[in-house]
C-alpha positions as a Markdown table, in Angstrom:
| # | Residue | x | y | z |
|---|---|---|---|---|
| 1 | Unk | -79.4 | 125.1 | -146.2 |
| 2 | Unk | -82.4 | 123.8 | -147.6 |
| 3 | Unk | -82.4 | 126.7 | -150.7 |
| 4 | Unk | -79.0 | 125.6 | -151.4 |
| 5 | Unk | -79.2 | 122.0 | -151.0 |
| 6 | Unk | -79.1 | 121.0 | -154.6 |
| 7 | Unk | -75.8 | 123.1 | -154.7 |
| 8 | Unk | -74.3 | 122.2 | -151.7 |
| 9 | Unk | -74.7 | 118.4 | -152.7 |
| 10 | Unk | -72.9 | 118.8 | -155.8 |
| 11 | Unk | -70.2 | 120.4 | -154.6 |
| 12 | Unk | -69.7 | 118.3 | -151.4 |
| 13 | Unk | -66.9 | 116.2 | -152.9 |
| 14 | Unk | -64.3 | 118.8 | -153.6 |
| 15 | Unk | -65.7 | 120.9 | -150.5 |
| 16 | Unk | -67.2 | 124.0 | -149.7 |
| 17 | Unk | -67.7 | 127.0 | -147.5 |
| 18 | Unk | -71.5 | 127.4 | -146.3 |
| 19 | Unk | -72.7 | 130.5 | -144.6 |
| 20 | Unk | -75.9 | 130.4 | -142.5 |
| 21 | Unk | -77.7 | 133.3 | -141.0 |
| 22 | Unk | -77.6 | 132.2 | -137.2 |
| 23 | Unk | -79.4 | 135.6 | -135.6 |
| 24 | Unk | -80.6 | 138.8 | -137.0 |
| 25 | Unk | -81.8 | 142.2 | -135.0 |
| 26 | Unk | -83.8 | 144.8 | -136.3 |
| 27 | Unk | -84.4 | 145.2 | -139.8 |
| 28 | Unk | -82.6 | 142.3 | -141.2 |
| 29 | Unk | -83.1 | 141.6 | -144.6 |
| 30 | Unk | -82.8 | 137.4 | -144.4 |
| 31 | Unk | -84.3 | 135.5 | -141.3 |
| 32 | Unk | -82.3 | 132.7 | -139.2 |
| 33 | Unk | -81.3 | 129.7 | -141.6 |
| 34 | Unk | -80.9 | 131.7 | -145.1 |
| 35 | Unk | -77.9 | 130.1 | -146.7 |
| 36 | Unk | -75.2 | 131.4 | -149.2 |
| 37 | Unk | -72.8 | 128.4 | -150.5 |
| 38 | Unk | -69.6 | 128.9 | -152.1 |
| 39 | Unk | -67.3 | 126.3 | -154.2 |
| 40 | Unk | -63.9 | 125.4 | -154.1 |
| 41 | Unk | -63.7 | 126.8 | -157.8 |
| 42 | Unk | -65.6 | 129.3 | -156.8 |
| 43 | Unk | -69.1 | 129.2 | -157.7 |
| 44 | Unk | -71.6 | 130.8 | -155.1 |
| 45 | Unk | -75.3 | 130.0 | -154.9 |
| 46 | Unk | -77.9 | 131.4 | -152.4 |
| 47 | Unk | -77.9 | 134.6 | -150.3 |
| 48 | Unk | -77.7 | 135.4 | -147.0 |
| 49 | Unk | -78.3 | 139.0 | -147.2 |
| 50 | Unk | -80.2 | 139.7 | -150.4 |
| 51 | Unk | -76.8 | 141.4 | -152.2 |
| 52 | Unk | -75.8 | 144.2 | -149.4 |
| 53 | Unk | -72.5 | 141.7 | -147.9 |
| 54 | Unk | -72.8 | 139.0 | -149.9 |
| 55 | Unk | -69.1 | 140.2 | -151.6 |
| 56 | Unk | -67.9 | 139.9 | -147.8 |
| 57 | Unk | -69.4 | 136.8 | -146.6 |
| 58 | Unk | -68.0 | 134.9 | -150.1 |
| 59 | Unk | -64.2 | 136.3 | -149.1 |
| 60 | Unk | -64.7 | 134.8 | -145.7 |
| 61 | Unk | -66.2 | 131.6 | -147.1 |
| 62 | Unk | -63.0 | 131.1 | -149.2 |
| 63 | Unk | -60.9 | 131.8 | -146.0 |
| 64 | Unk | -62.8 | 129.0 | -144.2 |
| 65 | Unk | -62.1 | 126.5 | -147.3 |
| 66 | Unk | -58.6 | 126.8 | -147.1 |
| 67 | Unk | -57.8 | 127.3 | -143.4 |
| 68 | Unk | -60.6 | 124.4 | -142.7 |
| 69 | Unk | -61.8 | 126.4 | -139.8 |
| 70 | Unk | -65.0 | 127.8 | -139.1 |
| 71 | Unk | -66.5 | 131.4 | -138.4 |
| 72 | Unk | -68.8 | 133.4 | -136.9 |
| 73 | Unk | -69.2 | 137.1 | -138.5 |
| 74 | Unk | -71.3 | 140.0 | -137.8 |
| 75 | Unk | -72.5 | 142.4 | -140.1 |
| 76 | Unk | -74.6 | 146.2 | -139.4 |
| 77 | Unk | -74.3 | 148.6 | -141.0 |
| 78 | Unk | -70.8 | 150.1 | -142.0 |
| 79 | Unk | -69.9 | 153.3 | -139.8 |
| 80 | Unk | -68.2 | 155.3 | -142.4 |
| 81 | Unk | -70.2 | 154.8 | -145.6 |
| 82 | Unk | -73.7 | 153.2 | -145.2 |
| 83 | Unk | -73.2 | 151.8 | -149.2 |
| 84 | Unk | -69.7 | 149.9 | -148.4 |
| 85 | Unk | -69.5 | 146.5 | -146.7 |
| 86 | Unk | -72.4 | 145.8 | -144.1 |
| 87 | Unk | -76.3 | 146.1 | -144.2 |
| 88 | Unk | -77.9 | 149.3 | -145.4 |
| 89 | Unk | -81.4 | 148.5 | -144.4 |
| 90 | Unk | -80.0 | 148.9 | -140.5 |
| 91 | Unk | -80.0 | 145.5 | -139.5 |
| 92 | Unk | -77.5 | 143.6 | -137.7 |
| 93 | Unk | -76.7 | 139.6 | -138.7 |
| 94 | Unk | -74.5 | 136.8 | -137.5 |
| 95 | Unk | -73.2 | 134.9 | -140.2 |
| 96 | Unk | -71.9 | 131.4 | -139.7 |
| 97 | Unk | -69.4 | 130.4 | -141.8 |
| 98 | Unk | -68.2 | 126.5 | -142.1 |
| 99 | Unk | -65.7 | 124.3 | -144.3 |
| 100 | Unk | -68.2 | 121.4 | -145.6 |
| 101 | Unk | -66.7 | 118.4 | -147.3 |
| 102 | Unk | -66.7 | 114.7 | -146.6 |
| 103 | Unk | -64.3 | 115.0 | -143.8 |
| 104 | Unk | -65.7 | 118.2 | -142.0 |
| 105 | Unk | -69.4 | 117.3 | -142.4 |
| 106 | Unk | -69.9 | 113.7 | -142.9 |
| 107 | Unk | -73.2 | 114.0 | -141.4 |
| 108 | Unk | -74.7 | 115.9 | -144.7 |
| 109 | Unk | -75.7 | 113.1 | -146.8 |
| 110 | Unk | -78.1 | 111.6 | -143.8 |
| 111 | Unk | -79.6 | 115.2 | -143.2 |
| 112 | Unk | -80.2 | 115.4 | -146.9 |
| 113 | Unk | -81.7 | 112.3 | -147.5 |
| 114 | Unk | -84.4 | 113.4 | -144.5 |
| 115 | Unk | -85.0 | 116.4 | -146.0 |
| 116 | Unk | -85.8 | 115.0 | -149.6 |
| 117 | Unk | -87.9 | 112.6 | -148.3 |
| 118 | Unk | -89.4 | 115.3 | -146.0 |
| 119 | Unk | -88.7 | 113.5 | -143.0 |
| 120 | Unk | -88.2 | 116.1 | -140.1 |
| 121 | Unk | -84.4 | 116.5 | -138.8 |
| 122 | Unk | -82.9 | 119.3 | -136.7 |
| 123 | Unk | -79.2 | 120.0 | -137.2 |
| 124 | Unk | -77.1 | 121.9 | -133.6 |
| 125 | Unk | -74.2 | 123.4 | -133.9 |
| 126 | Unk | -71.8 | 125.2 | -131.4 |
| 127 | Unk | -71.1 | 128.4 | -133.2 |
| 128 | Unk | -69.4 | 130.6 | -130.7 |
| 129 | Unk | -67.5 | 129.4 | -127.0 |
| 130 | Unk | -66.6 | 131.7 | -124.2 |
| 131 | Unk | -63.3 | 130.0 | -123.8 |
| 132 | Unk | -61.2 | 127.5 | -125.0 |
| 133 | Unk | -61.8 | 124.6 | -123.0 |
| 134 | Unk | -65.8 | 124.8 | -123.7 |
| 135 | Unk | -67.3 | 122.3 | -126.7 |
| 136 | Unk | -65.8 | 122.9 | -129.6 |
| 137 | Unk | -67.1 | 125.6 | -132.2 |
| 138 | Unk | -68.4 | 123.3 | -135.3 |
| 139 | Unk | -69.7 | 120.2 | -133.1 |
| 140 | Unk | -72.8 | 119.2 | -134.0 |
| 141 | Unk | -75.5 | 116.7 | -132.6 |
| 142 | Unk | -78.5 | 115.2 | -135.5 |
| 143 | Unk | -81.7 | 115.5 | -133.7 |
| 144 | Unk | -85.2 | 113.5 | -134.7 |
| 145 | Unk | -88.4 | 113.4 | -133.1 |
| 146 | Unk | -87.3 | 109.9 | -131.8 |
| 147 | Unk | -83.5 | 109.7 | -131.8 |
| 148 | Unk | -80.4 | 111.5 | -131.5 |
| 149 | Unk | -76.9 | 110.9 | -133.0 |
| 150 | Unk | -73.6 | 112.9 | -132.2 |
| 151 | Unk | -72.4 | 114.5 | -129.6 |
| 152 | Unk | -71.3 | 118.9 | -128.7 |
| 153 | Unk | -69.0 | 116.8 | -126.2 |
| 154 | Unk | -70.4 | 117.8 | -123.0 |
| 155 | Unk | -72.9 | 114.8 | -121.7 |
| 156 | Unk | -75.1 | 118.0 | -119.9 |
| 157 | Unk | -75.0 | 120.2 | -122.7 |
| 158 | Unk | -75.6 | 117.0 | -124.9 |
| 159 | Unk | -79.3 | 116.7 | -122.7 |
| 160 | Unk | -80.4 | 120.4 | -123.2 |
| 161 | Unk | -79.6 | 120.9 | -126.7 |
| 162 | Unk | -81.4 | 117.7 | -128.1 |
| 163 | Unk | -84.4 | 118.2 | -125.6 |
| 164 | Unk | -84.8 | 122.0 | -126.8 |
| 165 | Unk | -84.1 | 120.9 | -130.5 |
| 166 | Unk | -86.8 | 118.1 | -130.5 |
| 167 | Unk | -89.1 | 121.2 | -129.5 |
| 168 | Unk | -88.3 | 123.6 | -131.8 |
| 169 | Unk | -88.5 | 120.8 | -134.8 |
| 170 | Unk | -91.9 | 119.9 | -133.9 |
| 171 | Unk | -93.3 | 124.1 | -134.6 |
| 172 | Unk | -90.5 | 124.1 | -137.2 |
| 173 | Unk | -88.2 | 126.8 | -135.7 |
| 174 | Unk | -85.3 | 127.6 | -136.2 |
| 175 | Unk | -82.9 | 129.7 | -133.8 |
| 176 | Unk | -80.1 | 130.4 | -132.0 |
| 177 | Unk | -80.1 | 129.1 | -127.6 |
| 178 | Unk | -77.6 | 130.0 | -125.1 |
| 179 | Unk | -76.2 | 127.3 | -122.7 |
| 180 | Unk | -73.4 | 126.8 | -119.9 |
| 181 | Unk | -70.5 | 124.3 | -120.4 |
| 182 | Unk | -72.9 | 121.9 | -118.7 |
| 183 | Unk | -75.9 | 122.7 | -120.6 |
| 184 | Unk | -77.2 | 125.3 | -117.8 |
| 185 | Unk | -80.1 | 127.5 | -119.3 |
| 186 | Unk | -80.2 | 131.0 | -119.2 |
| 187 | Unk | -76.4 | 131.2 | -119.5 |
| 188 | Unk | -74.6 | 132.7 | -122.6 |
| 189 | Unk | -70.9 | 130.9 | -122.9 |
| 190 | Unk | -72.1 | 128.3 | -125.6 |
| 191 | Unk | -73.9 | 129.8 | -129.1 |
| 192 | Unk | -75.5 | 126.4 | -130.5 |
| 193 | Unk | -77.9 | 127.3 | -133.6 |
| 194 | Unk | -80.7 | 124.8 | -134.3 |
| 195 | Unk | -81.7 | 124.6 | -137.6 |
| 196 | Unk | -85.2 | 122.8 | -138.0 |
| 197 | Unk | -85.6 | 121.2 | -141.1 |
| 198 | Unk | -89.2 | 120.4 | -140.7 |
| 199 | Unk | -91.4 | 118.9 | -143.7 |
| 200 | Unk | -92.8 | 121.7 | -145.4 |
| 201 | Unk | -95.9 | 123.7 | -145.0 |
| 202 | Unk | -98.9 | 122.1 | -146.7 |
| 203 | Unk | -101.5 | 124.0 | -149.1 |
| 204 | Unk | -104.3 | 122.6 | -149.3 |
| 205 | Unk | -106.3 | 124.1 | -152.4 |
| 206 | Unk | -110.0 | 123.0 | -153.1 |
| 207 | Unk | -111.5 | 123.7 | -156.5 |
| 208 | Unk | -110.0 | 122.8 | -160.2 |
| 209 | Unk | -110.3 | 125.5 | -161.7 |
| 210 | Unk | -107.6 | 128.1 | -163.5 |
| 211 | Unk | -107.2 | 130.4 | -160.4 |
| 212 | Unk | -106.7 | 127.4 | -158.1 |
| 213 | Unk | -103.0 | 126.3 | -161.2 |
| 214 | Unk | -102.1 | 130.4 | -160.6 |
| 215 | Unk | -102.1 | 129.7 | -156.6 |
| 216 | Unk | -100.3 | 126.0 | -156.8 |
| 217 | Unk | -98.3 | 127.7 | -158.6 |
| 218 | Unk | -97.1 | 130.4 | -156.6 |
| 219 | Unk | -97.5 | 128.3 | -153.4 |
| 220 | Unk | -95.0 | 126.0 | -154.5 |
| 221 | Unk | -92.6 | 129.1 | -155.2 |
| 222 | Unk | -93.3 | 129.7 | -151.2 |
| 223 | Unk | -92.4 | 126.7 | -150.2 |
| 224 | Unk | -95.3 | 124.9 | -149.5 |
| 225 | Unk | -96.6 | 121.0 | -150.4 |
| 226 | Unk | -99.3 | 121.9 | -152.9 |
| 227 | Unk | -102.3 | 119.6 | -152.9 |
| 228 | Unk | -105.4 | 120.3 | -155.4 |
| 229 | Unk | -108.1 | 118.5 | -154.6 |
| 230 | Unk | -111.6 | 118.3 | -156.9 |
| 231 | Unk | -114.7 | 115.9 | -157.0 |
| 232 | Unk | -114.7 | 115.9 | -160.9 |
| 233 | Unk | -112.0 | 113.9 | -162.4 |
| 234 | Unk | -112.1 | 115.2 | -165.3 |
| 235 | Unk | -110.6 | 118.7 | -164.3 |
| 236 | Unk | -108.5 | 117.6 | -161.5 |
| 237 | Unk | -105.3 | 115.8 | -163.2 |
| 238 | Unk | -102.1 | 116.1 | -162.8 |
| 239 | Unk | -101.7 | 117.5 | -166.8 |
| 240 | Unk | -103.4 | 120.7 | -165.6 |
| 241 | Unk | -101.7 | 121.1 | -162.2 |
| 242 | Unk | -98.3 | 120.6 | -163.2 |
| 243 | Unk | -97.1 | 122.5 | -160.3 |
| 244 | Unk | -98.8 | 120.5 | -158.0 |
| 245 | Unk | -97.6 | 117.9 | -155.8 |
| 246 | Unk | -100.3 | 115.8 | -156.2 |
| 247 | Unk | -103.8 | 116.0 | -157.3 |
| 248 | Unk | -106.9 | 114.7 | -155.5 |
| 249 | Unk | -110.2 | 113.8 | -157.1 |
| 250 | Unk | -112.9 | 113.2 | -153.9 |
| 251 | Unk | -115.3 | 115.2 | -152.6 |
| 252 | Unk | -113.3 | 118.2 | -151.1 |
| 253 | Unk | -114.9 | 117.8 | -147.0 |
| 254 | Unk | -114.4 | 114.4 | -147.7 |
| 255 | Unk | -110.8 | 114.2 | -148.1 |
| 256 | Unk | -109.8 | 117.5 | -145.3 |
| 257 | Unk | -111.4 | 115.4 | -142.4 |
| 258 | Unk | -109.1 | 112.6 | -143.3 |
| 259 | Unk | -105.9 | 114.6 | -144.1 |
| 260 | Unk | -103.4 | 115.9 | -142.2 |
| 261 | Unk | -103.8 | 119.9 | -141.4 |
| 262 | Unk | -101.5 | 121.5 | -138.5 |
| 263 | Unk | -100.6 | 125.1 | -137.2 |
| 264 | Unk | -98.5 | 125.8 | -140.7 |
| 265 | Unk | -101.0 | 124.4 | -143.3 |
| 266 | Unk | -103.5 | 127.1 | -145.0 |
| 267 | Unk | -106.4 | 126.1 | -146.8 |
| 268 | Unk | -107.4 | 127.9 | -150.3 |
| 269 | Unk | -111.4 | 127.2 | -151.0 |
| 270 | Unk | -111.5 | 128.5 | -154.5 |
| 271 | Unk | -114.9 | 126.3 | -155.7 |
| 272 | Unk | -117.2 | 129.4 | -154.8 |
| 273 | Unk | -120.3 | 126.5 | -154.9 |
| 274 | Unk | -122.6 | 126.4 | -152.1 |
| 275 | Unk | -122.7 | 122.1 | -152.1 |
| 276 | Unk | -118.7 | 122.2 | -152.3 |
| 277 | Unk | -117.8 | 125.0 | -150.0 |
| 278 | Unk | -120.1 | 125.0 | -147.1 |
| 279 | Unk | -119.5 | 121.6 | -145.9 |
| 280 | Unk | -115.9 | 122.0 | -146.8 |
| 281 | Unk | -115.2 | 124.9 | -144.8 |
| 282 | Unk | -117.3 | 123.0 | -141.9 |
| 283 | Unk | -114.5 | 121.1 | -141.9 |
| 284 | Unk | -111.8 | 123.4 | -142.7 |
| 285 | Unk | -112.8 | 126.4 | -139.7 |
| 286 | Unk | -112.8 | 123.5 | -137.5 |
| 287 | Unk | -109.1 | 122.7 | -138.1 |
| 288 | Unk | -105.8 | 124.7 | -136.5 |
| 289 | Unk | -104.6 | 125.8 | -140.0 |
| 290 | Unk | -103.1 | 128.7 | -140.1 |
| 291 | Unk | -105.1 | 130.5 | -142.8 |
| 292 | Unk | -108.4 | 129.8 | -144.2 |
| 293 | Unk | -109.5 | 131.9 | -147.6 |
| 294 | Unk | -112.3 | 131.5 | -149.7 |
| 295 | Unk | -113.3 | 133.0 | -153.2 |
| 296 | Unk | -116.7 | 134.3 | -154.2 |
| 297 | Unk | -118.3 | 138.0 | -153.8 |
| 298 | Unk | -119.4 | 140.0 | -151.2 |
| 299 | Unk | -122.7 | 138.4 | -152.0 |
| 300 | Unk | -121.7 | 134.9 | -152.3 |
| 301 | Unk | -119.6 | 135.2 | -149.0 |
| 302 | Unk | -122.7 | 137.3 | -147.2 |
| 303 | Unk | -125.0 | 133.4 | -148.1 |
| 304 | Unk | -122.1 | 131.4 | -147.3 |
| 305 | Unk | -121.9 | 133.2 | -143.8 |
| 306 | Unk | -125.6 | 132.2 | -143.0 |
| 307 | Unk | -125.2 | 128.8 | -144.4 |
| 308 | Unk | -122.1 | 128.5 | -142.1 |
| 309 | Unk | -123.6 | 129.4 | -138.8 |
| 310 | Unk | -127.1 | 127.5 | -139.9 |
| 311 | Unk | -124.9 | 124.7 | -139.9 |
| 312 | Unk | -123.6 | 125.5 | -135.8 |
| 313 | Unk | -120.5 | 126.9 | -136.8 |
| 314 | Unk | -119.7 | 130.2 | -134.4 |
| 315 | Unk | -119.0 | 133.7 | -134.5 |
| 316 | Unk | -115.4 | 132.9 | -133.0 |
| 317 | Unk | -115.1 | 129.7 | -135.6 |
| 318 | Unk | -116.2 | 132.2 | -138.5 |
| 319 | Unk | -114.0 | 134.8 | -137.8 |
| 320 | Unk | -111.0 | 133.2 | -139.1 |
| 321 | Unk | -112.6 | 133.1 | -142.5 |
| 322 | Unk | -110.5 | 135.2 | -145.3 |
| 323 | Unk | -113.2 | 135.5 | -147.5 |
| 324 | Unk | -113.2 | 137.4 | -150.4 |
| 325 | Unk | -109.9 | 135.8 | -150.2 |
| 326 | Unk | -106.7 | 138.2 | -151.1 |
| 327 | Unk | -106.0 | 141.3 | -150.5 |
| 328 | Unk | -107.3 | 144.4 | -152.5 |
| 329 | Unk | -104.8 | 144.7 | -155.0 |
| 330 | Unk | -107.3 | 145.0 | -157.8 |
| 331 | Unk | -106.2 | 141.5 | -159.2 |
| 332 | Unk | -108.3 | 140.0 | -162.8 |
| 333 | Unk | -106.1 | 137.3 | -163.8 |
| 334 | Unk | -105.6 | 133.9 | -162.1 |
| 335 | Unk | -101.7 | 135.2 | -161.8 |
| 336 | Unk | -102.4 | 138.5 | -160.1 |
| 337 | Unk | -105.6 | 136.9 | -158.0 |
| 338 | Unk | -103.0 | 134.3 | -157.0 |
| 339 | Unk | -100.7 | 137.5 | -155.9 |
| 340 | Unk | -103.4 | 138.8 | -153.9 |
| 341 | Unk | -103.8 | 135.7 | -152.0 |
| 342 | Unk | -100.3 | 135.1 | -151.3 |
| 343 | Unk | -99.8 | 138.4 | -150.2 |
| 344 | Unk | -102.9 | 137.8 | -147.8 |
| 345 | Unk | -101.3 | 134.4 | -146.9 |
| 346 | Unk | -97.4 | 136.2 | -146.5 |
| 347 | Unk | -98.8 | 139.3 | -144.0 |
| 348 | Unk | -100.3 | 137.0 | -141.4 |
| 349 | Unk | -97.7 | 134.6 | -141.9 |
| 350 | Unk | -95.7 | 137.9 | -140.2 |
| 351 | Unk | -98.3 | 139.7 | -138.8 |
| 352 | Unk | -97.7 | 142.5 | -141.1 |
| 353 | Unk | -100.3 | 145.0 | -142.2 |
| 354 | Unk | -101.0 | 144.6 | -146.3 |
| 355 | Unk | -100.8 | 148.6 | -146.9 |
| 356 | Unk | -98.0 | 149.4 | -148.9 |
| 357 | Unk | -94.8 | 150.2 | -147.3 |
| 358 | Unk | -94.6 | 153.5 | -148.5 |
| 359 | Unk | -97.2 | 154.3 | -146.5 |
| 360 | Unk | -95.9 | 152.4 | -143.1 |
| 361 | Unk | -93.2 | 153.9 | -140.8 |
| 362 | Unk | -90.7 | 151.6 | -138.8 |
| 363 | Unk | -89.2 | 148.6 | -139.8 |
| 364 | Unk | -89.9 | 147.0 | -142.6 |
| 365 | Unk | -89.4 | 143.5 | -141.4 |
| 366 | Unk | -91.1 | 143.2 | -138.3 |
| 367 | Unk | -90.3 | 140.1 | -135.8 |
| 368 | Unk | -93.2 | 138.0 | -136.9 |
| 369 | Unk | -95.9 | 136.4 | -135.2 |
């Protein structure tokens, strides 16, 4: 919901029908929490497919605003024409489908507030029952690191849900878990889908220079909180980082070994100057981010390796160093180096390869790391 929250807010007073990818097999096209909202006058925003039963999904959507009650759809691929409703790629996706409005989900203006102020909330919800007389399909339970408010109905199931939800908030994962009635694990009559609306991913990118505006740039488009951070004030400001969250001006090691950096940060070193970048990346190899790139050339990165390990880093340490940082796409600009190191950033996000898909066999979106 987060894509579509701008939308979903606006239209929350009249009502609205919001479809959410709860579980994908194979090849899907959108992962687990991709959101397509539809009006009451009609307006769609988002996608929950990327176009191949989108047309489906917003007929069902204006079914669920008038009846009030919510579904779960699947969609593969269609058996008698691959090109009419259902997923061409060859993947299979449950679709969620519920009636949002003041009544229905009074719950939504709390959960937005947290995830303006990117405080980190996990929404449950029961979408799909064995039988009639389990929780009922739509209940939903608000889950933060240090509280809990609502109820599925079931004290058990209650216990299990917000204790697995607090977990998968915490690595920001979000995915559908099978219960009993009673909360009993490893049981399959109760669908609840946790969505984690974690903060977001930090970037954290070192040097003020024109490259380092292409990559804020693009890693705000990702998703992530962009920080630039320079020594010299009079490059790092906020009029030539406009996409920037916020702009830093301290010595670069200085301000990583006081900052936050966790399994989901990655770490852009674009200063490619000895004084800046060796006792930055000290710092930075040191830290669990999950990626760690550096600009300079072969020969720049060749000193920068011996300055490393002069200074005790280790073979095991330096090994997670992306340096010449990108991938070899034969970038010039600032935009397309910023490509190239987003791409870099993108394939080990999913543990994909970098070659070019024409050149791969088997699916084209692989499970991820």
């Amino acid at each position: 919901m987060r894509d579509v929250l701008r939308q979903v807010r606006a239209w929350y007073g009249e009502g609205l029908g919001l479809a959410t990818v709860v579980g994908t097999w194979q090849s899907a096209p959108r992962q687990p929490g991709a959101a397509m909202a539809v009006s009451a006058a009609g307006e769609a925003a988002g996608s929950v497919s990327g176009g191949c039963v989108e047309g489906a999904v917003y007929e069902v959507a204006q079914s669920v605003l008038e009846t009030g009650e919510p579904s779960l759809q699947r969609y593969g691929v269609s058996d008698d024409d691959a090109m009419a409703v259902g997923l061409t790629c060859g993947g299979i996706i449950d679709v969620f489908v519920q009636p949002v409005s003041p009544e229905t989900f009074p719950e939504l203006p709390v959960i937005a507030s947290a995830i303006e102020d990117h405080q980190p909330v996990a929404v449950a919800t029961v979408v799909s029952v064995s039988a009639e007389s389990r929780p009922a399909v739509g209940a939903r339970v608000l889950v933060w690191p240090d509280r809990a408010e609502g109820s599925l109905g079931v004290e058990g199931l209650d216990i299990a849900v917000v204790d697995d939800a607090r977990g998968m908030l915490s690595t920001g994962v979000t995915g559908l878990r099978h219960y009993g009635p009673h909360g009993e694990r490893r049981r399959d009559e109760v669908g609840v889908f946790v969505e984690s609306y974690a903060p977001p991913p930090r970037m954290l990118v070192f040097g003020a220079i024109d490259y380092a505006a292409a990559v804020a740039k693009i890693g705000k488009f990702l998703g992530y909180r962009v920080t630039v951070c320079d020594a010299r004030p009079i490059f790092a400001t906020k009029a030539r980082f406009p996409d920037a969250d916020e702009v830093i001006v301290e010595w670069p090691h200085r301000y990583l070994s006081r900052t936050p950096v966790d399994a989901r940060s990655v770490i852009c070193v674009l200063t490619h100057d000895p004084k800046f970048d060796v006792p930055l990346l000290e710092v930075a190899l040191r830290t669990p981010a999950a990626y760690i790139g550096a600009m300079g050339s072969r020969r720049t990165h060749d000193d920068r390796l011996a300055r490393l390990r002069a200074a005790g880093l280790s073979d095991a340490e330096l090994e997670r160093l992306a340096s010449p940082i990108g991938l070899d796409i034969g970038a010039r600009t600032p935009e397309e180096t910023a490509v190239s190191v987003a791409a870099e950033i993108v394939a080990l996000q999913w543990g994909a390869s970098g070659r070019r898909l024409s050149d791969t066999e088997g699916r084209i979106h692989g499970p991820g790391l």
